[in-house]
DRENDO-1510 file (C-alpha; in Angstrom, 1 decimal, always signed):
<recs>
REC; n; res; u; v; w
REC; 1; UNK; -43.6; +117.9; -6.1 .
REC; 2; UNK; -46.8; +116.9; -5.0 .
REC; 3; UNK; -45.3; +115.7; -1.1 .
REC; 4; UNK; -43.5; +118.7; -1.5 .
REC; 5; UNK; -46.7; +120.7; -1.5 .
REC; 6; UNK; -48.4; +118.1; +0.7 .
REC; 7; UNK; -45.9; +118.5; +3.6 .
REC; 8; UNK; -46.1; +122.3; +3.4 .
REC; 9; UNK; -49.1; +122.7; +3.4 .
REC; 10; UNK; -49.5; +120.2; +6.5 .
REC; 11; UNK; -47.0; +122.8; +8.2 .
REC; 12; UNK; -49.4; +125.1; +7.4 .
REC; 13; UNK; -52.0; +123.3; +9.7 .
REC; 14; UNK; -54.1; +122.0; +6.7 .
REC; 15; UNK; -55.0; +118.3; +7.4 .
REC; 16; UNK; -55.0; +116.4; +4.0 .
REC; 17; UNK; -55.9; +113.3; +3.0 .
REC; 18; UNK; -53.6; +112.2; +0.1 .
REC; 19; UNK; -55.8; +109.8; -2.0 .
REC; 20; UNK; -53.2; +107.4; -4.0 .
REC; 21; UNK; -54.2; +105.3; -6.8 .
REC; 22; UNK; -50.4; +103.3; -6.8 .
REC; 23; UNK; -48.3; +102.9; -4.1 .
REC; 24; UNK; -45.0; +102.4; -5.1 .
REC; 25; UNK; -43.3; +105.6; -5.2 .
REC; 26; UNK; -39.9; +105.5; -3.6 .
REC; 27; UNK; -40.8; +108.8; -2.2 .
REC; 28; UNK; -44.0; +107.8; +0.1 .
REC; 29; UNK; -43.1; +107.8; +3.1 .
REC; 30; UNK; -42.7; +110.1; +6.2 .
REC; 31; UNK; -45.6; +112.2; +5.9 .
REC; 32; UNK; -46.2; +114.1; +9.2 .
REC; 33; UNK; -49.1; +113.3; +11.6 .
REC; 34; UNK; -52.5; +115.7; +9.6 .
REC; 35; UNK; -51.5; +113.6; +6.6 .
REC; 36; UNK; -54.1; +110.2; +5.9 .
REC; 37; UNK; -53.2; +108.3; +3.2 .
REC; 38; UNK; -56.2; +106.8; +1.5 .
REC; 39; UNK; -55.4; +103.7; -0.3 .
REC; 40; UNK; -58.0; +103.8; -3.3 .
REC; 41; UNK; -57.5; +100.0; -4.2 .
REC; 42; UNK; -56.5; +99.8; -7.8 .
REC; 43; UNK; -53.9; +100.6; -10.2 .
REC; 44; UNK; -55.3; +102.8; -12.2 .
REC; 45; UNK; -56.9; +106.0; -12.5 .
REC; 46; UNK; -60.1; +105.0; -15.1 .
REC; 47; UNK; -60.6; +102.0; -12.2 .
REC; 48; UNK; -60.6; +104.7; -9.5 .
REC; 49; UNK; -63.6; +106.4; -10.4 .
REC; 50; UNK; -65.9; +104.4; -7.9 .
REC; 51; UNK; -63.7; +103.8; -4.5 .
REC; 52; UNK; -63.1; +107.9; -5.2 .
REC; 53; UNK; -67.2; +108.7; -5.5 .
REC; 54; UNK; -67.5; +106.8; -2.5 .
REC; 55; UNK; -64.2; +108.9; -0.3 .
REC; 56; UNK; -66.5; +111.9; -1.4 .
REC; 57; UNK; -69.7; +110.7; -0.8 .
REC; 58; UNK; -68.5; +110.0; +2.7 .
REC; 59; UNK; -66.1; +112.9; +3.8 .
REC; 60; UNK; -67.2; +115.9; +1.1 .
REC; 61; UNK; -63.8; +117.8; +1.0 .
REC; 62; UNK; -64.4; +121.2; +0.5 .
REC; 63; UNK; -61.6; +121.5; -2.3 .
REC; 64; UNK; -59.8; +118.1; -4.5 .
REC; 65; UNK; -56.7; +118.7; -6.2 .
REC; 66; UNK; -56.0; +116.2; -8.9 .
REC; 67; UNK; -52.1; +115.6; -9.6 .
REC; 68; UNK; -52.7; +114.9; -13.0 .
REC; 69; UNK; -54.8; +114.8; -16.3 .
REC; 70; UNK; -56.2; +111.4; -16.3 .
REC; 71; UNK; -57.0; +111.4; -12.6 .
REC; 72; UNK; -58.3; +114.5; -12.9 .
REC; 73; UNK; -60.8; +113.6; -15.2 .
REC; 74; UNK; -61.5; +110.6; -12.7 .
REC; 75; UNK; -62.2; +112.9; -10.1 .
REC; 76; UNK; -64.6; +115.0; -12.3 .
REC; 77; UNK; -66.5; +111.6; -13.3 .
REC; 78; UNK; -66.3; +111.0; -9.3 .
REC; 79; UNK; -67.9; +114.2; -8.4 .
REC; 80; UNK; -70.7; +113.9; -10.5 .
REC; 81; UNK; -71.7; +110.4; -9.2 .
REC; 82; UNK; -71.3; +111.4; -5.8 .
REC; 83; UNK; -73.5; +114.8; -6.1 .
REC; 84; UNK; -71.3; +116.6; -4.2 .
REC; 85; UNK; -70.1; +120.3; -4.7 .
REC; 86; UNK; -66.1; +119.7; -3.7 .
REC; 87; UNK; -64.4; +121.6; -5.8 .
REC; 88; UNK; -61.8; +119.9; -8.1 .
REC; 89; UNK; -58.7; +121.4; -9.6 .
REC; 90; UNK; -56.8; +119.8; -11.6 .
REC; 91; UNK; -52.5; +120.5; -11.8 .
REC; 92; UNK; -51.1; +119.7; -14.7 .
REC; 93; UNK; -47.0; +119.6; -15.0 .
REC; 94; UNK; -46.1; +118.8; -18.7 .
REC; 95; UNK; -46.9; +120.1; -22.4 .
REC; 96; UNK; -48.5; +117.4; -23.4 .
REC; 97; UNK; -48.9; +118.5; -27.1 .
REC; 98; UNK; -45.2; +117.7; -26.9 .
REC; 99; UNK; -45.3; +114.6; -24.8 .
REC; 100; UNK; -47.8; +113.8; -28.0 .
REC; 101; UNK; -45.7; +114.7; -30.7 .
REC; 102; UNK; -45.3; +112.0; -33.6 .
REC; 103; UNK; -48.3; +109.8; -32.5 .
REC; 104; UNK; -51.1; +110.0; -34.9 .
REC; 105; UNK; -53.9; +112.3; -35.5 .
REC; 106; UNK; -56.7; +109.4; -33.4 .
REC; 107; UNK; -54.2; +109.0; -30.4 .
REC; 108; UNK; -54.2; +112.7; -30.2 .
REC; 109; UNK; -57.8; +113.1; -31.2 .
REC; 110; UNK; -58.8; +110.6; -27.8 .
REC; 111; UNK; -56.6; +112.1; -25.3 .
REC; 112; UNK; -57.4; +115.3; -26.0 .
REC; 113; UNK; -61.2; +115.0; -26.9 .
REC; 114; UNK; -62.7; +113.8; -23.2 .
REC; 115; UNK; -60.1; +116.9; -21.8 .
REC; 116; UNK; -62.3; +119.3; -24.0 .
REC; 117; UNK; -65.1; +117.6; -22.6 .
REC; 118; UNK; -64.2; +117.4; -19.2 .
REC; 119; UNK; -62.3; +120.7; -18.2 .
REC; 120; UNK; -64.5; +123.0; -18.5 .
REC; 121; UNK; -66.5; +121.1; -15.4 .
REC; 122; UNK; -63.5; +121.6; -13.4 .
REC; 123; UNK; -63.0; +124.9; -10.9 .
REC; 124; UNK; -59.9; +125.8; -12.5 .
REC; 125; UNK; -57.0; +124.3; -13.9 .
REC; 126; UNK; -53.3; +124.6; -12.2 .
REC; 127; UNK; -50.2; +124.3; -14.6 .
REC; 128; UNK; -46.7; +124.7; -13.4 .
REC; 129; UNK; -46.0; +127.1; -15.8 .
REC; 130; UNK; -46.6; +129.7; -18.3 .
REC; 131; UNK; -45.9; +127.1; -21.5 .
REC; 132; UNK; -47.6; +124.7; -19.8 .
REC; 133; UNK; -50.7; +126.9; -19.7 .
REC; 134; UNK; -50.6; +127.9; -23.4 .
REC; 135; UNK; -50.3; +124.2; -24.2 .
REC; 136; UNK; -53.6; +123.1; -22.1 .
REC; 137; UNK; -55.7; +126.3; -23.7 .
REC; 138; UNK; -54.9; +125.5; -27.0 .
REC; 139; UNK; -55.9; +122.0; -26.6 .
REC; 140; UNK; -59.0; +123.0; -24.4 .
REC; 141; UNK; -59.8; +126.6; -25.7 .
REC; 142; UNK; -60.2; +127.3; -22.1 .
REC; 143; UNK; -60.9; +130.7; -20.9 .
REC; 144; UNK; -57.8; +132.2; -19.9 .
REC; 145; UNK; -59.0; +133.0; -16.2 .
REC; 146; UNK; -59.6; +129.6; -15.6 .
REC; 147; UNK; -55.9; +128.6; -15.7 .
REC; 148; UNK; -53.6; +129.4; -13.2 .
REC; 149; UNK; -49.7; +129.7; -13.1 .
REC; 150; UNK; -48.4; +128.3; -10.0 .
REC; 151; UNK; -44.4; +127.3; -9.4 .
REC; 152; UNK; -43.7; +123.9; -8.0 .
REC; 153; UNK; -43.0; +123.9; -4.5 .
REC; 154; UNK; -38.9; +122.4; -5.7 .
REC; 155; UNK; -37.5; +124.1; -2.6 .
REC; 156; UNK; -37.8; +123.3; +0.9 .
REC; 157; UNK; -35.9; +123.2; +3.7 .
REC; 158; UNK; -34.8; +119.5; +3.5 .
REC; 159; UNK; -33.2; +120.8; +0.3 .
REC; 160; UNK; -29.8; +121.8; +1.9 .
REC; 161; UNK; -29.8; +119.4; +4.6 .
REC; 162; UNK; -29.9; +116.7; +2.4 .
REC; 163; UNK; -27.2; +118.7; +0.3 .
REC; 164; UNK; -25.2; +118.0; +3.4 .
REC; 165; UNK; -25.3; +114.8; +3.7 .
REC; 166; UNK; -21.4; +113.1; +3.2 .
REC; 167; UNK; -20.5; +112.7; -0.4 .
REC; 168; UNK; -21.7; +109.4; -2.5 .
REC; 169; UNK; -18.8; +108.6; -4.8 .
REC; 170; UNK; -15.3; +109.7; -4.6 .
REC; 171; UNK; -15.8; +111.9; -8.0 .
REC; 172; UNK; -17.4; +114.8; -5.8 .
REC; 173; UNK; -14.6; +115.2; -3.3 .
REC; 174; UNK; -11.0; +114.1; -5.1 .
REC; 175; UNK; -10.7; +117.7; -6.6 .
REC; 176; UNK; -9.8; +116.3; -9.5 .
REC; 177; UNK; -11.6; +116.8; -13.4 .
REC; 178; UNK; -15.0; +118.8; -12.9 .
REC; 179; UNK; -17.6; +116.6; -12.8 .
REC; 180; UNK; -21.0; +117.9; -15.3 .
REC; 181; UNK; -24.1; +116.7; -13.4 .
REC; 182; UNK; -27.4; +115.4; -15.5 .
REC; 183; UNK; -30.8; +113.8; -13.4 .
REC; 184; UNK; -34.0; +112.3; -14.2 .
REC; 185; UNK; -35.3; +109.0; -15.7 .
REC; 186; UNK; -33.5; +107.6; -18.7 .
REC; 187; UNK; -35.9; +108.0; -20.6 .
REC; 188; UNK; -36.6; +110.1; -24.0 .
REC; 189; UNK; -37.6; +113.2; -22.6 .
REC; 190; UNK; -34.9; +113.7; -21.1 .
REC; 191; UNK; -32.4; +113.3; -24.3 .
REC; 192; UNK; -29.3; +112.2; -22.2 .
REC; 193; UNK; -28.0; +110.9; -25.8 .
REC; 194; UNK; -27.7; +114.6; -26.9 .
REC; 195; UNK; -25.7; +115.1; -23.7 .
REC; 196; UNK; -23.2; +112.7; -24.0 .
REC; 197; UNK; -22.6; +113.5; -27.4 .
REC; 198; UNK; -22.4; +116.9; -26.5 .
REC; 199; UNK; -19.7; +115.6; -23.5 .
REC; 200; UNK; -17.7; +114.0; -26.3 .
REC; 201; UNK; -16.9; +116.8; -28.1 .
REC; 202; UNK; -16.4; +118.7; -25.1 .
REC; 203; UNK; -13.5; +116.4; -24.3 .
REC; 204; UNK; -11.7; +117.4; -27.2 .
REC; 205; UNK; -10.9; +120.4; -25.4 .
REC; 206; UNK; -10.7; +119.9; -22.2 .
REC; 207; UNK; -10.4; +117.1; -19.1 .
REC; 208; UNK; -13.9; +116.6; -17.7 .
REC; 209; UNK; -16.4; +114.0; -15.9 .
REC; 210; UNK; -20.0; +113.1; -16.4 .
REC; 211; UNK; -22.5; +112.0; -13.8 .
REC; 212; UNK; -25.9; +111.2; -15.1 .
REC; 213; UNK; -28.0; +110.4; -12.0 .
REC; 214; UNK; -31.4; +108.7; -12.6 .
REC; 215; UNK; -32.6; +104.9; -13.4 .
REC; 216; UNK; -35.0; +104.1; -16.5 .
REC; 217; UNK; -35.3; +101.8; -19.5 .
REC; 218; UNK; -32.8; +103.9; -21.5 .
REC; 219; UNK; -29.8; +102.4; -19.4 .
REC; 220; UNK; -28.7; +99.7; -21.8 .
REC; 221; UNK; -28.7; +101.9; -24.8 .
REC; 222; UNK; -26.9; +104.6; -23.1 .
REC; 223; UNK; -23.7; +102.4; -22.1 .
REC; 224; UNK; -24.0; +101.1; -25.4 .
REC; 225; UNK; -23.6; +104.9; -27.1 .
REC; 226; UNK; -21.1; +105.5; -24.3 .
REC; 227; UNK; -18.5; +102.7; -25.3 .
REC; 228; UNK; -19.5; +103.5; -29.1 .
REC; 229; UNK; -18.3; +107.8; -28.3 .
REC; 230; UNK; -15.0; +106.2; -25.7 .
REC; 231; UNK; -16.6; +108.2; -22.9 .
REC; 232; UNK; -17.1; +105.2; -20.9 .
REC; 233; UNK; -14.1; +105.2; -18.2 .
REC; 234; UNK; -15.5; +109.2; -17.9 .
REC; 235; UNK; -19.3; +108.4; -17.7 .
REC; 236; UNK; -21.0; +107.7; -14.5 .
REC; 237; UNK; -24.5; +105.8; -14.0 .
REC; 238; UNK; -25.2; +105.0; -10.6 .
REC; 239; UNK; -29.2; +105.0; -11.0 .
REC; 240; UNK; -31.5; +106.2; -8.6 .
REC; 241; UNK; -31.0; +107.8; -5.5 .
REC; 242; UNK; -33.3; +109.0; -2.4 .
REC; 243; UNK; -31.0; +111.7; -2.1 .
REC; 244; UNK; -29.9; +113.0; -5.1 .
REC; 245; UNK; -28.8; +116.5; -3.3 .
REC; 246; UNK; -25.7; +115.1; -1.6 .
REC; 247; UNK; -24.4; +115.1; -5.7 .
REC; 248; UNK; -26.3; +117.7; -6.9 .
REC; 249; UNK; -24.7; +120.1; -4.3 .
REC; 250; UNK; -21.0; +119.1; -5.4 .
REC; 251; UNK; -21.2; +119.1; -8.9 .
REC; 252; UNK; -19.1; +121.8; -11.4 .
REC; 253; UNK; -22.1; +122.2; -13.7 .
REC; 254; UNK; -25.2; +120.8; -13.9 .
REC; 255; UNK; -26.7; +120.2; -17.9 .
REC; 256; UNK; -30.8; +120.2; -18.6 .
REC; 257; UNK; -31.0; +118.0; -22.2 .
REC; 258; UNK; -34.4; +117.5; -22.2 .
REC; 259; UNK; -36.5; +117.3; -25.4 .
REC; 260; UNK; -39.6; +118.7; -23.8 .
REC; 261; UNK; -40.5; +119.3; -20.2 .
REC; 262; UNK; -43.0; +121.0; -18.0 .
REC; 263; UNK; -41.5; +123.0; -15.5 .
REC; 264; UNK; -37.9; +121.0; -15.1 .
REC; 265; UNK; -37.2; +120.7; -11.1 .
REC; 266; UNK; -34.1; +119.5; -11.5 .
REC; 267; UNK; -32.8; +122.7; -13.1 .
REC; 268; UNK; -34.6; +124.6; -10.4 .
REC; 269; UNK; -32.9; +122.7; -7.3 .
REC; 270; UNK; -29.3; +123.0; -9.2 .
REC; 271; UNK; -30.0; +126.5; -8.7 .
REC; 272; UNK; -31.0; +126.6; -5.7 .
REC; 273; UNK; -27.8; +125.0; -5.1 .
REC; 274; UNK; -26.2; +127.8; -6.6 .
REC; 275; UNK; -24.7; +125.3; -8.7 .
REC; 276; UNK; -24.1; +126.7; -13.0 .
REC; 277; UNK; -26.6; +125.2; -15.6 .
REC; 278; UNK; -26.9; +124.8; -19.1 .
REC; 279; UNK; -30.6; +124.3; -20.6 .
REC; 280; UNK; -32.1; +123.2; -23.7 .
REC; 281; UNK; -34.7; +125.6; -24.6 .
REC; 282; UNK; -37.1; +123.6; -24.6 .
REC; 283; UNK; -40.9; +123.6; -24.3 .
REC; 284; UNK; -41.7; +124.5; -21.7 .
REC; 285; UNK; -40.1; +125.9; -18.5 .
REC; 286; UNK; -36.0; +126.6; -18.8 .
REC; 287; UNK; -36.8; +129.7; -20.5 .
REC; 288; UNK; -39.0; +131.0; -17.9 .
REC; 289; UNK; -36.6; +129.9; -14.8 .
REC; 290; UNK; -33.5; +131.4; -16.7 .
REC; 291; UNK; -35.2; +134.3; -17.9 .
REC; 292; UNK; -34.5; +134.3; -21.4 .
REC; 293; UNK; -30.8; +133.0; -20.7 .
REC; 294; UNK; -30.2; +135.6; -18.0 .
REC; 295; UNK; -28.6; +132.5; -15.5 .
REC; 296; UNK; -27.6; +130.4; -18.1 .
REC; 297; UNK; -27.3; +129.6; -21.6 .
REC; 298; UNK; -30.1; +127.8; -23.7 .
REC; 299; UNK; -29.2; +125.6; -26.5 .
REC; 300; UNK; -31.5; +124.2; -29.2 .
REC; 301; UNK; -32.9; +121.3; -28.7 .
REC; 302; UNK; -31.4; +118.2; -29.7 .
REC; 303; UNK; -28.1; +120.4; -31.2 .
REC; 304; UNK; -25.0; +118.5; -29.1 .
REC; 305; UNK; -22.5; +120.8; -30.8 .
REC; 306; UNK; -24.7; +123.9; -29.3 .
REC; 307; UNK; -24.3; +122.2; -25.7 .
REC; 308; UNK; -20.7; +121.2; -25.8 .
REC; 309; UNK; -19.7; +124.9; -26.5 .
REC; 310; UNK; -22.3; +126.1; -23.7 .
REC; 311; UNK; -21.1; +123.6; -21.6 .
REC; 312; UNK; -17.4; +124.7; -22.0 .
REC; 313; UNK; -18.2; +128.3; -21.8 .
REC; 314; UNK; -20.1; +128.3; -18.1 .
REC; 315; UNK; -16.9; +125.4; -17.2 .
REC; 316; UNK; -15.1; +128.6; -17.9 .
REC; 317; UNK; -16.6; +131.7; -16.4 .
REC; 318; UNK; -19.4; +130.2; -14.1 .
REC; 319; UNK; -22.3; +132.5; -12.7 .
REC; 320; UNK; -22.1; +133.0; -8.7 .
REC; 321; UNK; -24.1; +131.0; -6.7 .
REC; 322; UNK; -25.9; +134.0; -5.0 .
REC; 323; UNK; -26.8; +135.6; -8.1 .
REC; 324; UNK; -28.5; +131.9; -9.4 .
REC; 325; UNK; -30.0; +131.7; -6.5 .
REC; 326; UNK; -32.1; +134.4; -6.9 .
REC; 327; UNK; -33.4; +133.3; -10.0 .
REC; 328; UNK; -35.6; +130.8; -8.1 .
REC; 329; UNK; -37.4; +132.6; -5.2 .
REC; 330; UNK; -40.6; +132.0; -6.6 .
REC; 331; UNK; -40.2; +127.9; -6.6 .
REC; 332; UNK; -39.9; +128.3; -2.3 .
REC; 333; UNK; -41.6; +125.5; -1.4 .
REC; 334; UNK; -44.2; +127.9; +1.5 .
REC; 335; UNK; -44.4; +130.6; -1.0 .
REC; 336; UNK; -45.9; +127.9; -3.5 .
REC; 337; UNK; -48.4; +126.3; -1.4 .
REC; 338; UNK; -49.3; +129.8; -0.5 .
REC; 339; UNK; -50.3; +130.6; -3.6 .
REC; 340; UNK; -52.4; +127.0; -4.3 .
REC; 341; UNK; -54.2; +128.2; -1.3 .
REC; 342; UNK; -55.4; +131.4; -2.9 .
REC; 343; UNK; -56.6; +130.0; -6.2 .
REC; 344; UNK; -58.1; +127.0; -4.6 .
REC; 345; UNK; -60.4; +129.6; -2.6 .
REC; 346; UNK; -59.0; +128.1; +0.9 .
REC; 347; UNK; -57.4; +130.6; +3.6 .
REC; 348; UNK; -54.3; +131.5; +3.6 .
REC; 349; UNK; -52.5; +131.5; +7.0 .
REC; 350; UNK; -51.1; +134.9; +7.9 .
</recs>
């Protein structure tokens, strides 16, 4: 999301310099011409609060955005050193209070305590969405005019040309069983145990294939469960893809199981695919982007008989792609970097 925004708003004749703490994100690469990639020299943000005090001593930004809390609170710790008056804002794209739940009362207690401490310095604070807000001001007690709503830039217009591209696996083309789509890391936030569960039952009723898209430390355990539920000669894993689109674009259904998110991108490019969805309502996001279940069902969390029967349902009478579609206007990948132009104080071409 962030290259999203940072490509856009480089077609937008901003020149950026995209300050990166690691650099091995499979998506780096390609950035047009008024994009400079500083290399900050270290692995992590507490170690980058030096090398960034010296980028602003040197080059005194008018604005910072910070892509997340920790190097956010780097950057404030940078600014101070460096005496500058950048500005800093800090985006912020999960509930962490969720992310947190289960870990004692001290973990909590030092991640949110220097974020109490810290945030008020900062010019405002970005989340990707209205939960996401609520969350940050009742860890920070905030004022609520220093947060600010702003969609992730999800679509672009690589979107459908990548959703072009010839089809990956024979699944997506054979007309045969409809295939029910789920991405993102294996990990626990995304609860892909739930949806297999979920596909299990669903197979008591009717033929059907499931493509779970995504590479993490959950793989093991998730072929495991799969041979364990028989699902396996109707479970696909194929792990991570640069182009996830080329699937996305051709599946029957596309499932959201997550246990909590921020503001879920997958679910928003499915739709922008016109493809049908099934959500878990979870904090926070699928309930803002479907409108209170308007453009698709949202299941409880964790509940796989819930999502087998919503899953079965939408298999059934699916929601046109123009009308889902429509649903996701705001997440337009100009109109969002529009709008972090405006709270960021910075002109906004005509």
């Amino acid at each position: 999301m962030v290259l999203n925004l940072v490509r856009t708003l480089s077609c937008l004749n901003w020149n950026i310099d995209l300050l990166v703490i690691r650099e091995d994100s499979r998506h780096l690469h390609s950035l047009p011409e008024n994009v400079h990639v500083v290399r900050l020299g270290t692995r992590h943000s507490g170690l980058a609060v030096a090398p960034l005090r010296d980028y602003l001593v040197a080059h005194q930004p008018p604005v910072l955005l910070a892509a997340k809390d920790r190097a956010g609170r780097a950057a404030l710790k940078a600014r101070r050193m460096a005496g500058v008056d950048t500005r800093i804002y800090i985006r912020l794209g999960t509930t962490l209070s969720q992310a947190l739940e289960g870990r004692s009362n001290i973990r909590k207690w030092l991640r949110y305590r220097p974020m109490r401490r810290l945030y008020p310095k900062a010019d405002g604070i970005i989340a990707v969405s209205q939960g996401v807000a609520e969350d940050i001001q009742q860890i920070t007690g905030l004022a609520p005019e220093r947060l600010h709503v702003v969609r992730n830039p999800v679509i672009t217009h690589r979107l459908a040309e990548q959703a072009s591209a010839p089809p990956p696996h024979p699944w997506l083309t054979d007309n045969g069983d409809p295939v029910i789509m789920g991405m993102g890391r294996l990990t626990r936030q995304k609860d892909f145990p739930t949806l297999m569960r979920a596909f299990a039952r669903l197979l008591r009723k009717r033929p059907a294939r499931l493509l779970i898209l995504g590479d993490g430390a959950d793989r093991s355990t998730l072929e495991d469960l799969a041979r364990e539920l028989g699902i396996a000669d109707r479970l696909l894993l194929p792990g991570f893809d640069p182009n996830p689109y080329a699937w996305l674009s051709r599946a029957n259904l596309f499932v959201l199981s997550s246990a909590w998110e921020g503001s879920p991108n997958a679910l928003t490019e499915a739709m922008a695919l016109g493809i049908p969805v099934v959500s878990t309502d979870c904090r926070s996001g699928p309930r803002e982007i479907l409108q209170g279940g308007q453009y698709g069902p949202l299941v409880p969390v964790g509940d796989a008989a819930a999502l087998a029967d919503a899953m079965l349902e939408v298999l059934d009478s699916p929601l046109g792609p123009a009308y889902i579609k429509e649903a996701v206007a705001e997440y337009h990948a100009e109109t969002s970097a529009r709008r972090y132009l405006e709270v960021m104080g910075l002109e906004v071409p005509k």
